[in-house]
VOBA-1610 file (N, C-alpha, C; in pm, whole numbers, padded with zeros to 5 digits, always signed):
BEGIN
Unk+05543+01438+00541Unk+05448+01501+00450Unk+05359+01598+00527Unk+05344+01712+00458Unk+05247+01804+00506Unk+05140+01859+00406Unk+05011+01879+00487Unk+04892+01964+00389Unk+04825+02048+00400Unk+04792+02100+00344Unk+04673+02268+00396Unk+04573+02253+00301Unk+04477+02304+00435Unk+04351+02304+00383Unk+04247+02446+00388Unk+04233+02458+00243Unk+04161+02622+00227Unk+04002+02629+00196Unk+03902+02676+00254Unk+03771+02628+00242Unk+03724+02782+00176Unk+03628+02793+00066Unk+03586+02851+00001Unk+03432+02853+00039Unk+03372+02941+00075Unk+03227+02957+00037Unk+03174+02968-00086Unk+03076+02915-00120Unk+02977+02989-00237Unk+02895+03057-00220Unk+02885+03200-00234Unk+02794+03315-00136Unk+02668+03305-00207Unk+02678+03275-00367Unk+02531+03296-00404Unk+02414+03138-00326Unk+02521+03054-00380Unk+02451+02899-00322Unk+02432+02931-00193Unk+02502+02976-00083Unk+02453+02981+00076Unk+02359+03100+00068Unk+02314+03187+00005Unk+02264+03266+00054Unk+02090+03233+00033Unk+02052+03137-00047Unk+01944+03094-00012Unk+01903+02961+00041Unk+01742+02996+00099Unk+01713+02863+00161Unk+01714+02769+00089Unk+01700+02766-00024Unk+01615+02640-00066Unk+01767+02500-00037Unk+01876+02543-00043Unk+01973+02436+00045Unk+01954+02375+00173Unk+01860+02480+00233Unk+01872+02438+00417Unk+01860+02289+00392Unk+01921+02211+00488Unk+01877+02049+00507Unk+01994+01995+00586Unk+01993+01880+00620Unk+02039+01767+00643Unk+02037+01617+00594Unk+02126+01521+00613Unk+02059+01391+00613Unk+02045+01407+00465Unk+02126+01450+00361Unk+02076+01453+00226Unk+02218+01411+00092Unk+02198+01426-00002Unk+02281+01355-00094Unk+02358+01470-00167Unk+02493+01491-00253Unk+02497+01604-00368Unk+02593+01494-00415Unk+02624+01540-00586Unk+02729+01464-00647Unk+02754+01572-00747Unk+02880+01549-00782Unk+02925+01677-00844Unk+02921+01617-00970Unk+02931+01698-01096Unk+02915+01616-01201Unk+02949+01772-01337Unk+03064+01741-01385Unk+03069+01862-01546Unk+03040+01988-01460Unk+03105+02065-01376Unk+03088+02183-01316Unk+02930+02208-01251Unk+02860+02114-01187Unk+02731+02136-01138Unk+02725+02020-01001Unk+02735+02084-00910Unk+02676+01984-00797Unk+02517+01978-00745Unk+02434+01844-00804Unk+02300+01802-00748Unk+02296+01788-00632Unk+02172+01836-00528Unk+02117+01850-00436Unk+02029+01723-00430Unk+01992+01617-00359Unk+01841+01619-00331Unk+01820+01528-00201Unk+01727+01538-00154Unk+01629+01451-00073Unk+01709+01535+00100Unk+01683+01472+00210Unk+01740+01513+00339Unk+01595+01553+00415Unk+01632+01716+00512Unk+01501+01682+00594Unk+01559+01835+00644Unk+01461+01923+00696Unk+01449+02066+00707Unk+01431+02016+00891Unk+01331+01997+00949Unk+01263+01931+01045Unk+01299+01797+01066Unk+01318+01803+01234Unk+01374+01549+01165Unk+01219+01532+01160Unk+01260+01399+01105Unk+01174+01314+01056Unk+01088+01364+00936Unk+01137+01505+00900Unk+01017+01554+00789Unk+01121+01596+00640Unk+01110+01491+00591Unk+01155+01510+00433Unk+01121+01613+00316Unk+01228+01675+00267Unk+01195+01755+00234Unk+01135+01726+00069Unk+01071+01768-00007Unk+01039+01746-00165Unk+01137+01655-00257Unk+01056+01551-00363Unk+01176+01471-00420Unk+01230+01586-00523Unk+01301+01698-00490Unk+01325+01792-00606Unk+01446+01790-00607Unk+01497+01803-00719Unk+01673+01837-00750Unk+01724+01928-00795Unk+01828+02033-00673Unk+01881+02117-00697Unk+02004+02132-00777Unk+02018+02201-00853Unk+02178+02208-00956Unk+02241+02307-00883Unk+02390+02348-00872Unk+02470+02428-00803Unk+02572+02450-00857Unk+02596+02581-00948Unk+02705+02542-01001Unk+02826+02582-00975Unk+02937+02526-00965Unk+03061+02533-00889Unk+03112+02648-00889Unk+03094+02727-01051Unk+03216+02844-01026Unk+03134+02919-00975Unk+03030+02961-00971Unk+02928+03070-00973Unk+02849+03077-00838Unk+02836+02954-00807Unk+02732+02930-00654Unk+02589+02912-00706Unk+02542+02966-00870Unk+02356+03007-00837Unk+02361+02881-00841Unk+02177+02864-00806Unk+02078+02726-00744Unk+02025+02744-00898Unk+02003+02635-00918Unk+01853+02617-00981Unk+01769+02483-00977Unk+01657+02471-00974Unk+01530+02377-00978Unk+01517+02307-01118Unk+01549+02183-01111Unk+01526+02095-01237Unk+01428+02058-01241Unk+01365+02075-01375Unk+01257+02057-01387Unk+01184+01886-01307Unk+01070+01855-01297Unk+01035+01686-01311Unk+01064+01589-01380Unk+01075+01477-01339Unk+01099+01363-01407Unk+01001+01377-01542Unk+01053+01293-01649Unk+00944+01243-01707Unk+00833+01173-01693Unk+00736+01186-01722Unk+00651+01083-01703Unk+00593+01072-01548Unk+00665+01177-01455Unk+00625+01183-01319Unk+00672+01153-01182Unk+00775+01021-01292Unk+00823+00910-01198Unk+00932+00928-01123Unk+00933+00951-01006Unk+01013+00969-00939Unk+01052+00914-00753Unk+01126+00903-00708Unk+01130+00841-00499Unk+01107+00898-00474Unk+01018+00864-00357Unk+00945+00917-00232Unk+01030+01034-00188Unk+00978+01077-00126Unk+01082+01189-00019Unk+01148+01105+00033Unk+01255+01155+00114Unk+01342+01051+00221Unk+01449+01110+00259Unk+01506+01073+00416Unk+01572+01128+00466Unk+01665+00977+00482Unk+01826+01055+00530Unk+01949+00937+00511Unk+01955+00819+00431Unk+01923+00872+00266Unk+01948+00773+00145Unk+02120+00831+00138Unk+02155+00776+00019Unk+02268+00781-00027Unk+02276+00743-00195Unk+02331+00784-00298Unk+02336+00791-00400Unk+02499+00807-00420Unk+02488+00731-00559Unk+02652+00705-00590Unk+02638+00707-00751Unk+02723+00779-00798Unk+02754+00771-00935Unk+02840+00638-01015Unk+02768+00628-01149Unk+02818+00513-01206Unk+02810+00599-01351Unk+02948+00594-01405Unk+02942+00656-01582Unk+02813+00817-01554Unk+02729+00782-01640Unk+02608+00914-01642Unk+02491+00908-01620Unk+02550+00827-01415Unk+02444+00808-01380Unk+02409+00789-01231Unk+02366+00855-01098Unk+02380+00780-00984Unk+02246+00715-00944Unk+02303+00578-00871Unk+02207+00519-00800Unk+02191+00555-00658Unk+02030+00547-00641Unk+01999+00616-00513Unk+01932+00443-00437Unk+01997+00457-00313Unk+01915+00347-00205Unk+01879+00380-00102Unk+01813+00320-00037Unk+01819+00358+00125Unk+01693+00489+00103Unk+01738+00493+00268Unk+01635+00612+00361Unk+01499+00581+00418Unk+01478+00659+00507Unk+01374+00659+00572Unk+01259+00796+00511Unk+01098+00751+00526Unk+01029+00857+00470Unk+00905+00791+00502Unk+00760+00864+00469Unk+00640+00852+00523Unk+00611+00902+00599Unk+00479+00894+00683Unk+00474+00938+00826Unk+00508+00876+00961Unk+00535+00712+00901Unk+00604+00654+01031Unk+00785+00681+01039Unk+00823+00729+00935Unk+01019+00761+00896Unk+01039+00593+00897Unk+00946+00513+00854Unk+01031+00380+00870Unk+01133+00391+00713Unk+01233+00281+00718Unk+01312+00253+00639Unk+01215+00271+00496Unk+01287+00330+00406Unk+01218+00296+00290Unk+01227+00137+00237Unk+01123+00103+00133Unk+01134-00074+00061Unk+01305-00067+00005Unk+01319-00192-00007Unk+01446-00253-00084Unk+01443-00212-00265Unk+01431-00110-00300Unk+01440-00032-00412Unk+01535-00008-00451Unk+01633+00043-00566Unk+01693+00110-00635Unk+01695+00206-00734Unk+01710+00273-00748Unk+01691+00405-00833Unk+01775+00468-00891Unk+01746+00500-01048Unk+01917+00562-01113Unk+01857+00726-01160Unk+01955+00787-01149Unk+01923+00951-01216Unk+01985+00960-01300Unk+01958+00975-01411Unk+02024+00996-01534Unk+02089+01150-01508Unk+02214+01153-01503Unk+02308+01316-01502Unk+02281+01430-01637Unk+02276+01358-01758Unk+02240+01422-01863Unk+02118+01466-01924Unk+02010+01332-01922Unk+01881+01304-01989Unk+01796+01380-01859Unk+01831+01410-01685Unk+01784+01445-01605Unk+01677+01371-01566Unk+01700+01250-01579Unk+01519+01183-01520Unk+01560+01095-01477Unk+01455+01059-01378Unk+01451+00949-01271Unk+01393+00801-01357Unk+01419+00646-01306Unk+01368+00588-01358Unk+01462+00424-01235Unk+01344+00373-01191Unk+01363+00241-01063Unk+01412+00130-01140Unk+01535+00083-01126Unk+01593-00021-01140Unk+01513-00144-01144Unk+01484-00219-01246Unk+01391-00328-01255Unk+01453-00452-01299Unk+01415-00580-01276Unk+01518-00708-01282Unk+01589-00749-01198Unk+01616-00733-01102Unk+01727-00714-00997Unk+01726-00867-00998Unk+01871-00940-01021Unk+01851-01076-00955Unk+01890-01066-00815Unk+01948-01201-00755Unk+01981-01185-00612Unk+01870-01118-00522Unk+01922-01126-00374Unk+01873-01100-00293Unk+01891-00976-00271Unk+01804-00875-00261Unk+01837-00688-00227Unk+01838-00691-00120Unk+01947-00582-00012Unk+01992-00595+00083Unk+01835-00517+00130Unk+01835-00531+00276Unk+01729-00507+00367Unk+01721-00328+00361Unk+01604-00275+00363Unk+01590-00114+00361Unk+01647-00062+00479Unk+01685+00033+00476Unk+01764+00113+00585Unk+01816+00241+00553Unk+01882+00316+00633Unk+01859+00488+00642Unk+02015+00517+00702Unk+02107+00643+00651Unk+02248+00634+00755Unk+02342+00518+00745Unk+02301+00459+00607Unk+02435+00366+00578Unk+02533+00405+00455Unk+02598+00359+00431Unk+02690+00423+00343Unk+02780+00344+00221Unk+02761+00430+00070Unk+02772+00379-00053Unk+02887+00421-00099Unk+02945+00309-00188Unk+03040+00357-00336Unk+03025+00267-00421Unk+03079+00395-00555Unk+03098+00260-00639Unk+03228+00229-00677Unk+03230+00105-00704Unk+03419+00084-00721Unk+03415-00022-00853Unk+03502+00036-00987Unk+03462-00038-01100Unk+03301-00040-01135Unk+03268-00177-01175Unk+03130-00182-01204Unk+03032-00213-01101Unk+03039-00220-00922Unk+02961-00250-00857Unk+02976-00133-00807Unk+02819-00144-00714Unk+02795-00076-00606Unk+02766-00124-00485Unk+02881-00102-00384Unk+02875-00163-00261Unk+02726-00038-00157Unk+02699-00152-00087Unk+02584-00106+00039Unk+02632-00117+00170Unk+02670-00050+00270Unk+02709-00062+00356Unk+02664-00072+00492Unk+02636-00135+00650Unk+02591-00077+00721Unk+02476+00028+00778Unk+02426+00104+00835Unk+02361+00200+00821Unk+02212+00079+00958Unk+02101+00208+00909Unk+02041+00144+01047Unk+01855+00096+00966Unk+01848-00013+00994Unk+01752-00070+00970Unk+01613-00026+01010Unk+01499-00135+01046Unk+01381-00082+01106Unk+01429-00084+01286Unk+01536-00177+01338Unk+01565-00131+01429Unk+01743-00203+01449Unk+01776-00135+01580Unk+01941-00186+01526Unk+02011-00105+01439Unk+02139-00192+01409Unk+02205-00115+01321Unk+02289-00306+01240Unk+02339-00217+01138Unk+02417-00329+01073Unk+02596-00344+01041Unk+02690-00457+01003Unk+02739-00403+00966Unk+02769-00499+00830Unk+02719-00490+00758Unk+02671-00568+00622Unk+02738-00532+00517Unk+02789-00624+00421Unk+02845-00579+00335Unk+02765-00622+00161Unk+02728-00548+00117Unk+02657-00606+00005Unk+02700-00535-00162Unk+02676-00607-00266Unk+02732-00585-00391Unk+02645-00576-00475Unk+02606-00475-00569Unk+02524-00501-00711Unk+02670-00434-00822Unk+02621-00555-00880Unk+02696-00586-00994Unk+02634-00501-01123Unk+02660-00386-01190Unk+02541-00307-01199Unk+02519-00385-01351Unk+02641-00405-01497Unk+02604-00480-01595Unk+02507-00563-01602Unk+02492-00690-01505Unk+02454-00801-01495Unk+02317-00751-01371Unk+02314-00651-01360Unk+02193-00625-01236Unk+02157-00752-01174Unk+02282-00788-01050Unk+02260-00894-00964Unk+02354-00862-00827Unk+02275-00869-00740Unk+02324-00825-00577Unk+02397-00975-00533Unk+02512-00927-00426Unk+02562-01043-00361Unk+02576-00982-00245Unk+02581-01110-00123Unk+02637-01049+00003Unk+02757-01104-00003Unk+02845-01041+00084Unk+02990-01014+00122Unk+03016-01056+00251Unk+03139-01002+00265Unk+03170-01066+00419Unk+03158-00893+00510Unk+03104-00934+00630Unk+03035-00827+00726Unk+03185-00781+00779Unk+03170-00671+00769Unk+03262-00571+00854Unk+03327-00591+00982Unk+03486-00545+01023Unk+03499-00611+01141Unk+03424-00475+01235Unk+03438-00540+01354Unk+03369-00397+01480Unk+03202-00415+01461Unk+03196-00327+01577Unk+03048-00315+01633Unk+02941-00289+01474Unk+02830-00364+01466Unk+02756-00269+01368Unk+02762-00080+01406Unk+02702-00053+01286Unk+02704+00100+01328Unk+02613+00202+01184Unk+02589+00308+01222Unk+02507+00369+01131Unk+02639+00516+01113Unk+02576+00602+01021Unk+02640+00751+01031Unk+02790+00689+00999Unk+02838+00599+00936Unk+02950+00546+00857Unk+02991+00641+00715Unk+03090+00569+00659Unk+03130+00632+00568Unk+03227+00530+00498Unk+03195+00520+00342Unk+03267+00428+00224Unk+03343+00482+00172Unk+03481+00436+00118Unk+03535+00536+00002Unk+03655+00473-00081Unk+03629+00493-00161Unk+03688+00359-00288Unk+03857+00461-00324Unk+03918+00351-00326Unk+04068+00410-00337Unk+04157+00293-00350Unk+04295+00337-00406Unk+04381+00193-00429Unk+04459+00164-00383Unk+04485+00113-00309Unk+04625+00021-00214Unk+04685-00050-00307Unk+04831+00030-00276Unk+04942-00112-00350Unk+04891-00141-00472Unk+04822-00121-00541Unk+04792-00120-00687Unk+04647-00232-00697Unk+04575-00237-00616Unk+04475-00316-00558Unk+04351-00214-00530Unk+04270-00230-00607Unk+04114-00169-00549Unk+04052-00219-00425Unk+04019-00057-00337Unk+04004-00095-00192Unk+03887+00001-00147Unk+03796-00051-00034Unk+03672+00051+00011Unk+03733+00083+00162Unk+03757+00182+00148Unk+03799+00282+00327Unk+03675+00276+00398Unk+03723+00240+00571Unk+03554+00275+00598Unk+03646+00351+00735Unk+03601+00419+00771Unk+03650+00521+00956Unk+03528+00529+00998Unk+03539+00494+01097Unk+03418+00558+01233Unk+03259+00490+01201Unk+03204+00615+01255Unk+03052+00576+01256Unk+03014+00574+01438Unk+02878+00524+01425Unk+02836+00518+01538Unk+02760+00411+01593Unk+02800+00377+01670Unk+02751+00181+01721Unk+02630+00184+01849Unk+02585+00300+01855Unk+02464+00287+01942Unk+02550+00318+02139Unk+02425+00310+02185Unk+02458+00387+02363Unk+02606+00270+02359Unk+02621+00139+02351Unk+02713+00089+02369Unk+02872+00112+02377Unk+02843+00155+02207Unk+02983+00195+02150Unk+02999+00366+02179Unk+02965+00456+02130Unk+02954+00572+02065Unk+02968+00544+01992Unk+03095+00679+01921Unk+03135+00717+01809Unk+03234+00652+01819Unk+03256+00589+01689Unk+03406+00521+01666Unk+03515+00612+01588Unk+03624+00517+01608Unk+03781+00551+01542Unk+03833+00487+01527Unk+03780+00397+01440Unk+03854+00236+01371Unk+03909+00279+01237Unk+03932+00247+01158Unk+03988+00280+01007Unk+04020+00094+01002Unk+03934+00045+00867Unk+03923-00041+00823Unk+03926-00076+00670Unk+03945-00154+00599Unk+03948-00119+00443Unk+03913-00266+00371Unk+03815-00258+00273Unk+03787-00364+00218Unk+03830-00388+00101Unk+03931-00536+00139Unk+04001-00539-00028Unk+03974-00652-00124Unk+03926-00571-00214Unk+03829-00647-00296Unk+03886-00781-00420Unk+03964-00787-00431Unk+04079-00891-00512Unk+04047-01002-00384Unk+04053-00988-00234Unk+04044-01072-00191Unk+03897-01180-00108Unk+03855-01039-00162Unk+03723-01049-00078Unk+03692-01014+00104Unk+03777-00990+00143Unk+03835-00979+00294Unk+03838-00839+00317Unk+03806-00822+00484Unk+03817-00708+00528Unk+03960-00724+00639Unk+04015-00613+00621Unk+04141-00553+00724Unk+04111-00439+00816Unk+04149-00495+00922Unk+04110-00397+01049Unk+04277-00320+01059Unk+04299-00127+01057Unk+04414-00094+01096Unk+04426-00051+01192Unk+04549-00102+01251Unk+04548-00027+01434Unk+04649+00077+01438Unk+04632+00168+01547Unk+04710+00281+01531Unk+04831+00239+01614Unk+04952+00258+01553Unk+05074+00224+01640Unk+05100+00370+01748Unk+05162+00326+01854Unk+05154+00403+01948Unk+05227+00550+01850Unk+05165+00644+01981Unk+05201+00739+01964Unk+05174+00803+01817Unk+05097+00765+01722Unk+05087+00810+01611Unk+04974+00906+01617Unk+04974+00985+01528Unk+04886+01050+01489Unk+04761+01022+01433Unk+04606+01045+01490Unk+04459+01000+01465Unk+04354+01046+01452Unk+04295+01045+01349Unk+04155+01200+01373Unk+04029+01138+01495Unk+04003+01223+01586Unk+03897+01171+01678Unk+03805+01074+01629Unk+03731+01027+01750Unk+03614+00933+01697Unk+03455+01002+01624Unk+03416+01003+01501Unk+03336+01096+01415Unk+03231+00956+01376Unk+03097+01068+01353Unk+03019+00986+01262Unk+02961+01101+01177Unk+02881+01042+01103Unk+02782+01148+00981Unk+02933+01218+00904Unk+03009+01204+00865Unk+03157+01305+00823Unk+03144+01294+00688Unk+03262+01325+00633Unk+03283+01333+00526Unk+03416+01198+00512Unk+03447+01145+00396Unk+03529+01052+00372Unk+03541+01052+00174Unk+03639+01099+00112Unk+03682+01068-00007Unk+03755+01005-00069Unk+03748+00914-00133Unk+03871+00827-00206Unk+03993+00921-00293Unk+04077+00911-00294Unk+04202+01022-00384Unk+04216+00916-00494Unk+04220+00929-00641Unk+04282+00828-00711Unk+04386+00852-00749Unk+04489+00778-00820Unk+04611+00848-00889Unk+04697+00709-00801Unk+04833+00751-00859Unk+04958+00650-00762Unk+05039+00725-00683Unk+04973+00816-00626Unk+05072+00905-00486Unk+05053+00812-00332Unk+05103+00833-00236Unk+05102+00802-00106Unk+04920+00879-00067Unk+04853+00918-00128Unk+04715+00966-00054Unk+04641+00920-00111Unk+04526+00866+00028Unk+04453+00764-00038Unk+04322+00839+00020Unk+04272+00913+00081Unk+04159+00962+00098Unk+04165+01093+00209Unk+04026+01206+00178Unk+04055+01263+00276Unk+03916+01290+00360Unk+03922+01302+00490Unk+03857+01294+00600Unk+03811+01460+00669Unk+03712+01484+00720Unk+03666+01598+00747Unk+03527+01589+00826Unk+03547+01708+00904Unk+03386+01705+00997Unk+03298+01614+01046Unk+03205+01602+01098Unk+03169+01484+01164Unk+03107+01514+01311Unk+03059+01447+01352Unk+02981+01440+01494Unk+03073+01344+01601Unk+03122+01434+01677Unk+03215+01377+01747Unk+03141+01321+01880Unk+03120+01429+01955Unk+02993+01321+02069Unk+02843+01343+02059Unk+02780+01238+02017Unk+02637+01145+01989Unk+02526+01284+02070Unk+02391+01355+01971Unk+02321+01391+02113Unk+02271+01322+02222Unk+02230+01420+02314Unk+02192+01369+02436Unk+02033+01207+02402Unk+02086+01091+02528Unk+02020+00954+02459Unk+01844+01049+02419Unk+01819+01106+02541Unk+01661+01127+02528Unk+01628+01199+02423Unk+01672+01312+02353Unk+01695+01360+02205Unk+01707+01318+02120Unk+01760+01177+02110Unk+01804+01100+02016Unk+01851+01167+01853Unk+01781+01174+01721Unk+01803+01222+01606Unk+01718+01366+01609Unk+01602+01378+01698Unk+01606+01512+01720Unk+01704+01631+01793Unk+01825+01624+01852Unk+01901+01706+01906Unk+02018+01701+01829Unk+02117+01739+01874Unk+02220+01797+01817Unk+02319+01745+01937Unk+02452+01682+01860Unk+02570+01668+01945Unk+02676+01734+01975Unk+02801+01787+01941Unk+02943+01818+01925Unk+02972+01777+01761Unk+03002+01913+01717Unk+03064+01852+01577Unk+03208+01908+01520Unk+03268+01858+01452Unk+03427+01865+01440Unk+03400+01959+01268Unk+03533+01991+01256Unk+03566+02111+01135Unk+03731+02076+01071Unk+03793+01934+01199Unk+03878+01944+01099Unk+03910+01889+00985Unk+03989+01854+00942Unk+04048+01780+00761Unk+04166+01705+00801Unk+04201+01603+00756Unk+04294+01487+00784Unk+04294+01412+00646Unk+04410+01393+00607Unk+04491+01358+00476Unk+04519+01164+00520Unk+04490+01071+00475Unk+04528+00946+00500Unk+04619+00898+00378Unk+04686+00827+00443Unk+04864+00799+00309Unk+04875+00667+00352Unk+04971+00602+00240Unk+05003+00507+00263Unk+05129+00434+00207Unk+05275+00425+00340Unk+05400+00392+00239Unk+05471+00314+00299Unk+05560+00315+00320Unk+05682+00202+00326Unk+05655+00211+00464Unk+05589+00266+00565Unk+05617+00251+00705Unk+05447+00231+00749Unk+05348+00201+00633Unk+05205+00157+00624Unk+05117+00295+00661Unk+05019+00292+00699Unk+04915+00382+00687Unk+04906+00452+00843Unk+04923+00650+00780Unk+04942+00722+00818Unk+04812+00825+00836Unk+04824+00937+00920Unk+04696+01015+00917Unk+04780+01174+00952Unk+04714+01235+00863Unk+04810+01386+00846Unk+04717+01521+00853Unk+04703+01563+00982Unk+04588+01678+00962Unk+04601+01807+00895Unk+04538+01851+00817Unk+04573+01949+00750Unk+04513+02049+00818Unk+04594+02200+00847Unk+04540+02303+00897Unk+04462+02371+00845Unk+04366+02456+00843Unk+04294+02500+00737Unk+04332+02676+00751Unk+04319+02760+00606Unk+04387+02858+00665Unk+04278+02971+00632Unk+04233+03053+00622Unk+04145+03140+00592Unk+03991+03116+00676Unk+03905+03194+00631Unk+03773+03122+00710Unk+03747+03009+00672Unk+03695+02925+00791Unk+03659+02805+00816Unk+03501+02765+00831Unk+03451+02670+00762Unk+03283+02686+00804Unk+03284+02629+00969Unk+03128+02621+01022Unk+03097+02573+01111Unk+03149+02414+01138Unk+03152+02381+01235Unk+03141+02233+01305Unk+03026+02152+01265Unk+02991+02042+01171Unk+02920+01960+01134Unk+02874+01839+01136Unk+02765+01804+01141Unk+02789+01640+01051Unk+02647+01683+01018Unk+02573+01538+00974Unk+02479+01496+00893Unk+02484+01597+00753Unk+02587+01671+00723Unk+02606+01711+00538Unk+02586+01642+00452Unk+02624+01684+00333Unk+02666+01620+00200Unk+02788+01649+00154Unk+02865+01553+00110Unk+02989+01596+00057Unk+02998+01493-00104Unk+03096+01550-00196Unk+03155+01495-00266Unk+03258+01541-00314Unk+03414+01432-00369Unk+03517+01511-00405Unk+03439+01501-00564Unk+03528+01625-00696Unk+03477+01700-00778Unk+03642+01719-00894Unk+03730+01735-00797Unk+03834+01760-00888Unk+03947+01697-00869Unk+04050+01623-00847Unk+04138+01550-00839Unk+04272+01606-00907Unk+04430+01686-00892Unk+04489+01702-00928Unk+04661+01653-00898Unk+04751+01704-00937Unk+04900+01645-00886Unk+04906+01719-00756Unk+04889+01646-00620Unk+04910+01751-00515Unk+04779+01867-00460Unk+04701+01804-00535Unk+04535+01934-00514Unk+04457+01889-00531Unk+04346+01841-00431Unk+04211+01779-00443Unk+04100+01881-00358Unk+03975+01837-00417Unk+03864+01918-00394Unk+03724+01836-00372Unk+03689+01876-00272Unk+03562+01867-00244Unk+03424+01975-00204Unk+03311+01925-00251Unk+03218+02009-00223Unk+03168+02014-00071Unk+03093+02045+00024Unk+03043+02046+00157Unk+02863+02095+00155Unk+02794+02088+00149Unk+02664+02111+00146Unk+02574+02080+00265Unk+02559+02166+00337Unk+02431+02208+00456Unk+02491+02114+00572Unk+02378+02044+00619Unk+02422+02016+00764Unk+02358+02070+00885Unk+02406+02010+00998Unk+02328+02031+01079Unk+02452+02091+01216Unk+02416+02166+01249Unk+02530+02231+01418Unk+02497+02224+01532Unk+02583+02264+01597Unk+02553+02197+01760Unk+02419+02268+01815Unk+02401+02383+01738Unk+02270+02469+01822Unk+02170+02407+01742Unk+02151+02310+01665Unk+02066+02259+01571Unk+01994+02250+01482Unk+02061+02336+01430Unk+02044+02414+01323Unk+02069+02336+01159Unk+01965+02332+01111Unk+02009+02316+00972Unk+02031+02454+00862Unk+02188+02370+00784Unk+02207+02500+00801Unk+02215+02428+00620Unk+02250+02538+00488Unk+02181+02570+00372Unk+02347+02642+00299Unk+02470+02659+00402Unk+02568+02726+00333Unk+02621+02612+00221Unk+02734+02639+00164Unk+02774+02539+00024Unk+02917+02573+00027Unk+03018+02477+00069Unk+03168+02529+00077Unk+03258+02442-00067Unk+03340+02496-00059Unk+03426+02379-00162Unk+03548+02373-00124Unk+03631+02250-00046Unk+03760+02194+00050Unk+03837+02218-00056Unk+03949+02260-00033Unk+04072+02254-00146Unk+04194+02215-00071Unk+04223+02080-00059Unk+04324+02036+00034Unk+04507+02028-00051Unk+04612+02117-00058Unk+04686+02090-00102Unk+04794+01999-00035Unk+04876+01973-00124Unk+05046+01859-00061Unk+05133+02024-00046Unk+05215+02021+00084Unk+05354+02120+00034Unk+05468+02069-00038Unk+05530+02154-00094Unk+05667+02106-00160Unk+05722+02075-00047
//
């Protein structure tokens, strides 16, 4: 199997600031991808405001305020996940100390446009934290990993969103780690959460594990690469998408922070970041990794973006790419859209 990968700018969306950021969220939704939260400056969050973007066209626009006022803090490395016509936002760090935000939840209504905090919660809510990583699969929303008030985790947690009640799960195999990545997809006719890489602190680096949580069983599977096969480097902060459908592709992989900045820089500097795209399959000879070349202009080398896939077809999937941060350290405000095809 082979794939190509063609990256599109949106000239009107990149050409203004009000995208610059990092460390921030988008979800695509009825031809409009939302913007919000991340950080211009580290540690300095940018406004709880939400940008609209719309796919064919590129313009920005500013949605109005919540109703009633109500809306999350600023915050940098939350994560938000769509459910029906609606995503929930968790996580991040914000204030003037950047500690973890409280154990909160938060839904955005996609249509009605307003914010409004999840109330009732039974169970135990997983611990606040910043750089961990969400999906939703069916009616829950898994919480993943990501990095606490100190440390990192590798935690697996569930809200059940009908019944608004959290469970914990069984913890991830490998080092905890932050700058991870979730992504809901189906094995063998079985609902499953992909997780690759991340970053496990001075210990580990950056990883290149590929692991998958399968949820019929409750159990996590660690995959090892058989010799000589083909592997995308060790990445954190990347991109990771679930593919649905019953083909051999089960998600696709892109950009990322390949080596960690320098220790004394820590989240203020900038590391090495990757640009390529890698196709993951899965068939009679088990799970494969297929890099796709990309052919026309290519954006910069990234991580800490936003991504979401948007369109799903026979042989043609798409994702959005939004801002980010580059090796000169730059936050950067451009807006791409991945169009990864299958060849005949």
């Amino acid at each position: 199997m082979s794939y190509k990968a063609t990256w599109q700018r949106l000239p009107t969306a990149s050409a203004t600031g009000a995208l610059t950021r990092s460390s921030h969220c988008v979800q695509a939704y009825q031809g409009t991808a939302y913007v919000f939260a991340g950080e211009l400056k580290p540690r300095d969050p940018v406004p709880s405001t939400i940008l609209g973007v719309a796919l064919d066209t590129g313009a920005v626009a500013q949605l109005p305020a919540s109703a009633g006022g109500k809306e999350p803090a600023p915050r940098v490395g939350p994560t938000w996940s769509k459910y029906r016509e609606g995503v929930y936002l968790f996580g991040g760090r914000g204030g003037p100390s950047m500690e973890p935000m409280d154990a909160e939840l938060w839904r955005w209504d996609l249509d009605a446009k307003h914010w409004e905090e999840v109330q009732g919660m039974k169970g135990v809510v997983p611990e606040g934290r910043s750089y961990h990583a969400a999906a939703v699969l069916g009616d829950d929303l898994y919480i993943h990993a990501g990095c606490p008030t100190t440390g990192r985790l590798s935690t697996l947690d569930k809200y059940h969103i009908p019944s608004a009640t959290w469970s914990s799960l069984a913890p991830a195999p490998g080092p905890p780690r932050g700058g991870t990545v979730l992504a809901p997809s189906t094995l063998a006719g079985k609902p499953v959460l992909l997780r690759f890489g991340g970053f496990g602190g001075p210990e580990f680096g950056e990883l290149r594990d590929l692991a998958y949580y399968d949820v019929p069983s409750c159990a996590w599977v660690s995959v090892e690469p058989k010799p000589g096969q083909a592997w995308p480097e060790a990445r954190s902060v990347h991109g990771l998408v679930g593919l649905p459908g019953a083909g051999p592709e089960l998600a696709l992989l892109f950009m990322g922070e390949g080596t960690p900045a320098p220790a004394h820089l820590g989240h203020s500097g900038a590391g090495n970041f990757l640009s390529d795209v890698w196709v993951l399959t899965h068939g009679a000879d088990g799970f494969g990794w297929h890099e796709a070349p990309s052919a026309g202009e290519v954006p910069q080398g990234r991580g800490w973006f936003a991504s979401d896939g948007f369109e799903f077809g026979d042989g043609e999937w798409k994702a959005i790419v939004s801002g980010g941060l580059n090796e000169k350290n730059e936050r950067m405000g451009d807006v791409w859209v991945l169009t990864v095809t299958k060849d005949a």
